[in-house]
C-alpha positions as CSV (number, residue, x, y, z in Angstrom):
1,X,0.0,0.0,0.0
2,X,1.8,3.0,-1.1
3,X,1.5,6.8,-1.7
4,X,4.1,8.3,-4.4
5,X,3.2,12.1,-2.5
6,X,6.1,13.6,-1.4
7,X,6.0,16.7,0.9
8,X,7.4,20.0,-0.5
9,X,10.5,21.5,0.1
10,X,11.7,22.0,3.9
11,X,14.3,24.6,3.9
12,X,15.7,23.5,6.5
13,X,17.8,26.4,8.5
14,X,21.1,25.2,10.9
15,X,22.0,27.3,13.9
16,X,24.0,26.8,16.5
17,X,21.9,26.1,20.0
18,X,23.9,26.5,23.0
19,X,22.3,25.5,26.5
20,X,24.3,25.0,30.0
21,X,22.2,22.9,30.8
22,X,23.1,19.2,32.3
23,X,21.9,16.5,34.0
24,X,22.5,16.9,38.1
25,X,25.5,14.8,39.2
26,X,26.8,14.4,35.6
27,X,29.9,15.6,34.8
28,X,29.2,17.1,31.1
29,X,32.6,17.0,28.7
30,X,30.8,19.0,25.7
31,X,29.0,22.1,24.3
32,X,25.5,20.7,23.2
33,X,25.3,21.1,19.6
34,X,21.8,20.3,18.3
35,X,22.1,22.2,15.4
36,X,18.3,22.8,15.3
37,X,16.0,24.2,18.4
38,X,15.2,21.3,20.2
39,X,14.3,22.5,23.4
40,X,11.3,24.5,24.3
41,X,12.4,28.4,23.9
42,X,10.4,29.6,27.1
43,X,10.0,26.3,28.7
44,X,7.3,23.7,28.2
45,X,4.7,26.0,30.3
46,X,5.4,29.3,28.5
47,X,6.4,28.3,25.1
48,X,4.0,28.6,22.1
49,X,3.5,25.3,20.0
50,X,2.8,27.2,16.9
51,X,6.4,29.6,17.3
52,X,8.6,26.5,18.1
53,X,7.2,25.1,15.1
54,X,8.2,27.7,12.7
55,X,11.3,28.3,14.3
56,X,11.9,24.1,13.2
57,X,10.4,25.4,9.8
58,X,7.4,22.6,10.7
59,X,4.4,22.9,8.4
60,X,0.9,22.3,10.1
61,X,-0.2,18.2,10.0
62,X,-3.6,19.2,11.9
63,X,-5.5,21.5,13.7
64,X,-8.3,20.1,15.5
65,X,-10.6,21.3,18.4
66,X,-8.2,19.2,20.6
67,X,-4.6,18.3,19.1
68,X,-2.4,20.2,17.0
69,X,0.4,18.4,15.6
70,X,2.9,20.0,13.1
71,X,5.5,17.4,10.8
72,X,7.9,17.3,8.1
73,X,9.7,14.4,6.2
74,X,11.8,16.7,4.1
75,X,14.6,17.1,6.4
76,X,17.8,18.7,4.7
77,X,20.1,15.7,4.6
78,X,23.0,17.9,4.7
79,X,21.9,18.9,8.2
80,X,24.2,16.8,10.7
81,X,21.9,16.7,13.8
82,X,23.1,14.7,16.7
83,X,25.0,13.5,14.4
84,X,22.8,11.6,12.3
85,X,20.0,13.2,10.0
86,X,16.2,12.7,11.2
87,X,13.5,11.2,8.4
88,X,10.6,13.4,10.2
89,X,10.3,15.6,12.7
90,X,6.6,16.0,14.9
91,X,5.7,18.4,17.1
92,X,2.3,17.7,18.8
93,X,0.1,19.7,20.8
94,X,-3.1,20.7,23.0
95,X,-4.0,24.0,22.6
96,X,-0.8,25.5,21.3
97,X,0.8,23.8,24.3
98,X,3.6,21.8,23.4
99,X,3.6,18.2,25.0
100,X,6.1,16.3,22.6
101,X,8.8,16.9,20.0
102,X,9.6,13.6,17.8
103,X,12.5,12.3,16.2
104,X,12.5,9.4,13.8
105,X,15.9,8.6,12.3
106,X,16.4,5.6,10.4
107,X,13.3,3.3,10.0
108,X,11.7,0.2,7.8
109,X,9.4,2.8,5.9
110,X,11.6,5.8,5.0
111,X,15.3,4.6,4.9
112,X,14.6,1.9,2.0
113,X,15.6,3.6,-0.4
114,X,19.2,4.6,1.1
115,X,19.3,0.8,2.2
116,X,19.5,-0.3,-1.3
117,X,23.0,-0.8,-3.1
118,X,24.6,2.0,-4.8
119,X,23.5,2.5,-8.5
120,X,20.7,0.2,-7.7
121,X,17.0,0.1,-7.9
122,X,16.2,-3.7,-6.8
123,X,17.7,-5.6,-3.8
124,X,16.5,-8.7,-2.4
125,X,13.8,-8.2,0.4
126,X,16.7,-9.8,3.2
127,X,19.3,-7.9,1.6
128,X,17.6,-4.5,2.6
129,X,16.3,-5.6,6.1
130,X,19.5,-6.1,6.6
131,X,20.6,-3.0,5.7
132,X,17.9,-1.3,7.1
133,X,19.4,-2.6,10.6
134,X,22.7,-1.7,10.3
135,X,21.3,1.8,9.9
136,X,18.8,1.7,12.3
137,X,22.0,0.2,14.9
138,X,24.5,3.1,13.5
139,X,21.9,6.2,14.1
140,X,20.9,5.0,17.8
141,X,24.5,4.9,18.4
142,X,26.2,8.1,17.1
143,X,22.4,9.9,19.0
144,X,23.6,7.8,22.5
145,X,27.1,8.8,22.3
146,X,26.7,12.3,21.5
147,X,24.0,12.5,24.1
148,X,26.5,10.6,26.2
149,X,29.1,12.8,26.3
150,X,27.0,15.8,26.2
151,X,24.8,14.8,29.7
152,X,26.0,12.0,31.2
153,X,24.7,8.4,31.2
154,X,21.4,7.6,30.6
155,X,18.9,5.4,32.8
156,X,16.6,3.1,31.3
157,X,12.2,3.4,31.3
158,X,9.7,2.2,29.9
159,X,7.5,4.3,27.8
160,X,4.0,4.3,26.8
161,X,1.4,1.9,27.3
162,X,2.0,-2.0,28.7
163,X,2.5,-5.0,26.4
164,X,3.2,-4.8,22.8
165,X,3.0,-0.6,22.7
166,X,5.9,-0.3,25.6
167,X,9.3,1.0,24.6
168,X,12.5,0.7,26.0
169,X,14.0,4.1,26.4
170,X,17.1,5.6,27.6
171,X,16.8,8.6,29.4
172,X,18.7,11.8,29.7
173,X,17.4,15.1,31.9
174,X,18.4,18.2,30.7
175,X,16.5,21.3,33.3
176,X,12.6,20.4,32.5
177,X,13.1,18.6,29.6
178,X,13.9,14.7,29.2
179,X,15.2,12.9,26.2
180,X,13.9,9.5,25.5
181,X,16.1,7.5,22.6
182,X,14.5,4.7,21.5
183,X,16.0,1.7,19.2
184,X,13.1,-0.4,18.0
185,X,15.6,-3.3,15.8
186,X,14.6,-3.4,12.9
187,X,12.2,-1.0,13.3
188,X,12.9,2.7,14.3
189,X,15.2,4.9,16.0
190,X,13.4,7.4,17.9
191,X,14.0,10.6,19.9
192,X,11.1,11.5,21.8
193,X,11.3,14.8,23.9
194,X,8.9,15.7,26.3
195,X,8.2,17.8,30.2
196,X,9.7,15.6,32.7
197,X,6.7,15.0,34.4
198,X,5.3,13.4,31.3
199,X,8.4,11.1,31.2
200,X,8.2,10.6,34.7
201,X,4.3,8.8,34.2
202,X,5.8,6.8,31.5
203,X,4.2,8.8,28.5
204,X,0.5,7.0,29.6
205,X,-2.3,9.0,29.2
206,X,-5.7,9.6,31.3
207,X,-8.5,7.6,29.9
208,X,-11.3,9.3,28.6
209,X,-14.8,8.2,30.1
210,X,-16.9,6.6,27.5
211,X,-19.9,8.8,28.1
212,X,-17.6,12.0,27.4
213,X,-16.4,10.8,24.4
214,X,-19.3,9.7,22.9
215,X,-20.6,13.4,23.8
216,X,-17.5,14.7,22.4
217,X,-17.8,12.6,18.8
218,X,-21.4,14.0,18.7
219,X,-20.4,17.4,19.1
220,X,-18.0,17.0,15.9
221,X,-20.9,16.3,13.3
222,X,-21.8,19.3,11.0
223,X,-25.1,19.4,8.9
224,X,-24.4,21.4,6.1
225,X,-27.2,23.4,4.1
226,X,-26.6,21.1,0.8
227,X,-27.1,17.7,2.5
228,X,-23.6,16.8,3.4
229,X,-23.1,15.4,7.3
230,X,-19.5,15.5,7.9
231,X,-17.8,14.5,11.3
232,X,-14.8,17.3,12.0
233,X,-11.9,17.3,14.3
234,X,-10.2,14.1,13.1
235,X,-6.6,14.2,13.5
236,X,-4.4,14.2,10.2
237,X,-1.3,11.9,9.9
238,X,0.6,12.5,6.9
239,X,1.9,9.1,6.2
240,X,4.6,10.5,4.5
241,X,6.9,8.9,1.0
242,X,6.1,5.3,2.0
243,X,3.4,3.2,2.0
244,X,2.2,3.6,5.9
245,X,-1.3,4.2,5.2
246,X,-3.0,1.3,7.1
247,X,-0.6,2.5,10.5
248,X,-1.2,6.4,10.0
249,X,-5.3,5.4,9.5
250,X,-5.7,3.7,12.6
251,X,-3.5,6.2,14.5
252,X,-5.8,8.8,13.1
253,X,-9.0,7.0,14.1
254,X,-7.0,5.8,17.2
255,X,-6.4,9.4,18.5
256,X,-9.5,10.6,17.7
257,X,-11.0,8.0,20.1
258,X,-8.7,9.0,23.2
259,X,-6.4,6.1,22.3
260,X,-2.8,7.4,22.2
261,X,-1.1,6.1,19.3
262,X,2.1,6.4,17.3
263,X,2.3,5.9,13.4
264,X,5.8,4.2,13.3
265,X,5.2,2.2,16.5
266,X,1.4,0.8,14.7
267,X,3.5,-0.1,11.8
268,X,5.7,-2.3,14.2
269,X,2.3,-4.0,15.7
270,X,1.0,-4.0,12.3
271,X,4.0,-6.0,11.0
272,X,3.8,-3.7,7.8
273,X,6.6,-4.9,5.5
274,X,9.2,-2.6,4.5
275,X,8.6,0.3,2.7
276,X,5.0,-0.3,3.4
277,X,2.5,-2.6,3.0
278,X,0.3,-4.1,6.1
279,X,-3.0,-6.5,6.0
280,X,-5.9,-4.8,7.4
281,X,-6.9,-7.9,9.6
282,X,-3.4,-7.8,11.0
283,X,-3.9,-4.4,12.2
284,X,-7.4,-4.6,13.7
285,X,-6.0,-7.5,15.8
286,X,-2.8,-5.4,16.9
287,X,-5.2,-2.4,17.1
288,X,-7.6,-4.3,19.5
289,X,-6.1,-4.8,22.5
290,X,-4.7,-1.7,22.9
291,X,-8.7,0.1,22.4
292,X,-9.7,-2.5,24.5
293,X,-7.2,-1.3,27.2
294,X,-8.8,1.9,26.9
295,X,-12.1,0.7,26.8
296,X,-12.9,1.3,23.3
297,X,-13.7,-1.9,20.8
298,X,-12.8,-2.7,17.4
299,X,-15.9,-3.6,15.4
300,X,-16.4,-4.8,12.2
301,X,-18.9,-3.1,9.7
302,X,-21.1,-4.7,6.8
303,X,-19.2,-4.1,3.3
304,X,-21.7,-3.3,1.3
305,X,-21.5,0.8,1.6
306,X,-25.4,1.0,2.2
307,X,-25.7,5.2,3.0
308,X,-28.7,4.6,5.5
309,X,-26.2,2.0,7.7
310,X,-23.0,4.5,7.2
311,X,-25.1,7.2,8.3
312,X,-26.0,6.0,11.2
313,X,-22.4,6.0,12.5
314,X,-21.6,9.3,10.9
315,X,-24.6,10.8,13.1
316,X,-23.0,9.7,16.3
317,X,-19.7,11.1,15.5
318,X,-18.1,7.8,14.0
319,X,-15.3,7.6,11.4
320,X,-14.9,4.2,9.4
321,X,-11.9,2.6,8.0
322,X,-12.0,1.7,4.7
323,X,-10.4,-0.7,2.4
324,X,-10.0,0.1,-0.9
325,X,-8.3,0.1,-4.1
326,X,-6.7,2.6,-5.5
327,X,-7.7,4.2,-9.0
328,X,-5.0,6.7,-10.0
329,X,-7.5,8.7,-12.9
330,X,-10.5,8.8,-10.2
331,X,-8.0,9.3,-7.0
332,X,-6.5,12.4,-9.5
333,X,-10.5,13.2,-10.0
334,X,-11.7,13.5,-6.5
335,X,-9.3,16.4,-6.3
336,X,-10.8,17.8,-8.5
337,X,-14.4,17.8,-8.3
338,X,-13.9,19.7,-4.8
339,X,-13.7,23.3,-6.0
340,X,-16.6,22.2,-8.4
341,X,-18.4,20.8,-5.9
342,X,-18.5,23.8,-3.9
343,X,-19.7,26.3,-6.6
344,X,-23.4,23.8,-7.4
345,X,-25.9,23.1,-5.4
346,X,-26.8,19.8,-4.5
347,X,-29.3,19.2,-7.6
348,X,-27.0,20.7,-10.7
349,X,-24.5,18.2,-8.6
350,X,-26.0,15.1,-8.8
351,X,-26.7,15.8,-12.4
352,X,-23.0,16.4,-12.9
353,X,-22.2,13.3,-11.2
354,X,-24.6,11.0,-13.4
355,X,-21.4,10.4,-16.0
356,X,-19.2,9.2,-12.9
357,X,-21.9,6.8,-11.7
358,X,-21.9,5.3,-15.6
359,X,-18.5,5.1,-16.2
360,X,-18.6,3.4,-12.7
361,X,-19.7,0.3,-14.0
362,X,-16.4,-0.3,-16.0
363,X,-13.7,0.3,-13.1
364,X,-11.5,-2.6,-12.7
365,X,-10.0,-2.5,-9.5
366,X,-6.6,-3.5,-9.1
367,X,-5.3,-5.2,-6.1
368,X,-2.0,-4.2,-6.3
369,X,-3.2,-0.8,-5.7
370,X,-4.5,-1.6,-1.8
371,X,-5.2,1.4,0.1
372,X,-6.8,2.1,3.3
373,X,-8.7,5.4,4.1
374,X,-11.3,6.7,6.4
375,X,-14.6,7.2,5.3
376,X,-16.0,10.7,7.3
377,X,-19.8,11.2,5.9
378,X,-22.2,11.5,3.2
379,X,-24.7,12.8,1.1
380,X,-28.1,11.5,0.6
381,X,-28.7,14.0,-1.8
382,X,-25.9,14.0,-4.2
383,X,-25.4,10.3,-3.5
384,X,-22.1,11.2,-2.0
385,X,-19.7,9.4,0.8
386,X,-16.8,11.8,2.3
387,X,-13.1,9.9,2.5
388,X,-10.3,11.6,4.1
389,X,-6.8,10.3,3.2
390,X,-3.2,10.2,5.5
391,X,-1.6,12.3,2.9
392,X,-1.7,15.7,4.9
393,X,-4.5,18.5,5.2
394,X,-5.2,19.1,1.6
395,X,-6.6,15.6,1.7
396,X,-9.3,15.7,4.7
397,X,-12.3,15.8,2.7
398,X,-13.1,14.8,-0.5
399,X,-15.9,12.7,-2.1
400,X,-16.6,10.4,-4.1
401,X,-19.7,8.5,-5.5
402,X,-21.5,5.4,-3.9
403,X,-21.0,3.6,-7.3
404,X,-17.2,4.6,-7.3
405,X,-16.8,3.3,-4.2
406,X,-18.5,0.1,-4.1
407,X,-16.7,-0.8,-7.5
408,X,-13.2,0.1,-5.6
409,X,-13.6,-1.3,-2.4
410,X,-11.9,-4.4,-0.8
411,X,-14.9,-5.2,1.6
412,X,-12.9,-4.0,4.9
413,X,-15.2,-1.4,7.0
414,X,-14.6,-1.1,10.8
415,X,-14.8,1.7,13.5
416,X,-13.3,1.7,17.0
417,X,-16.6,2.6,18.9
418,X,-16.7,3.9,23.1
């Protein structure tokens, strides 16, 4: 399952940050060098979210009524930071708060293609894990050593939730702020930086009581005056060059139901294959326990796209995954049609729309072209169903006919559900 989207240019500016700052008892041996702003400018308390982001030159991921988050993949590679250059950088937040700033340096999605030989475009599949390893091993050693010899020795925590979700971290304290590396083999290397007291609770979060979620997934659905019901306030993950759209889909629908969740670390539970690629039963049954631990359950949803059944999750505020296959002439449409959309009313719509209903009939799905998306409401009138894709904001809402999407789909509907 893959996207060939590629973010836009990150110009990418390298300072010099000084801090004398180091952990107590430690004896520190050099400057700290990040080479990019890594801690909070005022302090976790006083600093904007939105400021430190454009001082990392972070474009906005999404802006919802709860979470902000903020992410870039196009890190200058020239940029030596730590010393080893990051893949992405994501800063996430609750009302322009900061709570964490996220590394991810060498990983099973976005280092294949620097895993594969020189002047090469194929490798065997064991040849590039392999690879992928070594790199993984090298980064989470030059990040330790520097960090080393900057603030001391680490100690080791856990971090995040219990079972499969927990991470081994290594710990450094530097004033408020704590630095959590993480080497996931064959997986990930990860920096995670967050306010010492949310290292010190193990990155867990509070759980959210059923009845107030349900009231807050109510409050998200809009009626608009042409006919369209459309749940808002559903996180964006921008999946980024590689085909992670089956982990960034259930974080998205994951976060949104007061599950904390982590793109890279779903792809681990997901066992998505390098460079992407992940069976949607493999991540509902990875996905399950950990709603379950927060209460929430994984169901499964009848495939056949009827509008009166869909709409009576989209009226209680809940989003479904979706299955599909990919069509690259209709995916290129639905962008498309949006501005149109906008400028008819519902009747001159569906008349519009009668020529993509007919030349429904002849799509011929291909299942090379998997996909997984969210479906986020509908349209009685125009016959309509709203998807919303993890390839960044521009890709929240669009829409697409009943007769498209029944010829595309794979027959995997499901919603996590308080």
């Amino acid at each position: 399952m893959t996207s060939q989207r590629f973010l836009s240019g990150f110009g990418l500016l390298l300072f010099v940050f000084f801090c004398p700052l180091f952990l107590l008892g430690a004896e520190k041996t050099e400057k700290p060098d990040f080479g990019l702003p890594l801690l909070p400018p005022s302090g976790w308390e006083n600093t904007s979210a939105q400021a430190w982001a454009e001082s990392l030159h972070l474009p906005v991921e999404s802006e919802t009524k709860y979470q902000s988050s903020y992410r870039t993949y196009s890190v200058d590679t020239k940029t030596d930071l730590l010393p080893a250059n990051p893949k992405s950088i994501a800063l996430i937040a609750a009302e322009d708060h900061p709570e964490q700033l996220t590394l991810i340096f060498a990983n099973k999605g976005d280092s294949v293609g620097e895993a594969l030989p020189p002047n090469s475009q194929t490798a065997h599949l064991s040849a590039i894990e392999k690879s992928i390893d070594k790199l993984i091993a090298q980064d989470a050693d030059r990040i330790r050593n520097k960090l080393t010899g900057w603030f001391g020795k680490p100690h080791r925590q856990g971090f995040g939730d219990f079972g499969k979700t927990r991470e081994s971290a290594e710990r450094w304290d530097v004033s408020d702020t704590a630095f959590l590396l993480i080497e996931q083999k064959g997986e990930y290397t990860a920096l995670r930086i967050l306010p010492l007291a949310n290292a010190d609770a193990g990155g867990r979060s509070s759980r959210i009581s059923d009845s107030t979620l349900r009231e807050r997934m109510k409050s998200n659905v809009i009626h608009r005056s042409n006919g369209d019901l459309v749940i808002e306030n559903i996180p964006m993950i921008d999946q980024g060059p590689k085909g992670f759209c089956v982990p960034a889909t259930y974080a998205r629908v994951l976060l949104y139901s007061g599950v904390p969740a982590d793109l890279y670390l779903l792809a681990l539970l997901g066992k998505t294959s390098v460079g992407g690629g992940t069976y949607v039963s493999s991540m509902e049954n990875s996905v399950r326990s950990l709603a379950a631990s927060y209460g929430r359950s994984v169901t499964s949803i009848s495939p056949s796209l009827d509008l009166p059944k869909l709409e009576s999750y989209f009226e209680r505020g809940i989003p479904l995954t979706w299955a599909l296959c990919v069509d690259e002439r209709i995916n290129r449409d639905l962008s498309l049609r949006t501005k149109e959309r906008d400028n008819n009313d519902p009747s001159s719509w569906a008349k519009i729309l009668e020529s993509k209903r007919k030349a429904a009939r002849d799509i011929r799905k291909n299942p090379q072209n998997g996909h997984v998306c969210l479906l986020i409401g509908c349209n009685r009138k125009t016959g309509e169903l709203a998807t919303s894709d993890s390839w960044g904001p521009e890709y929240a809402e669009r829409w697409i006919t009943v007769e498209e999407a029944r010829a595309l789909s794979q027959g995997d509907l499901g919603a996590i559900v308080p």
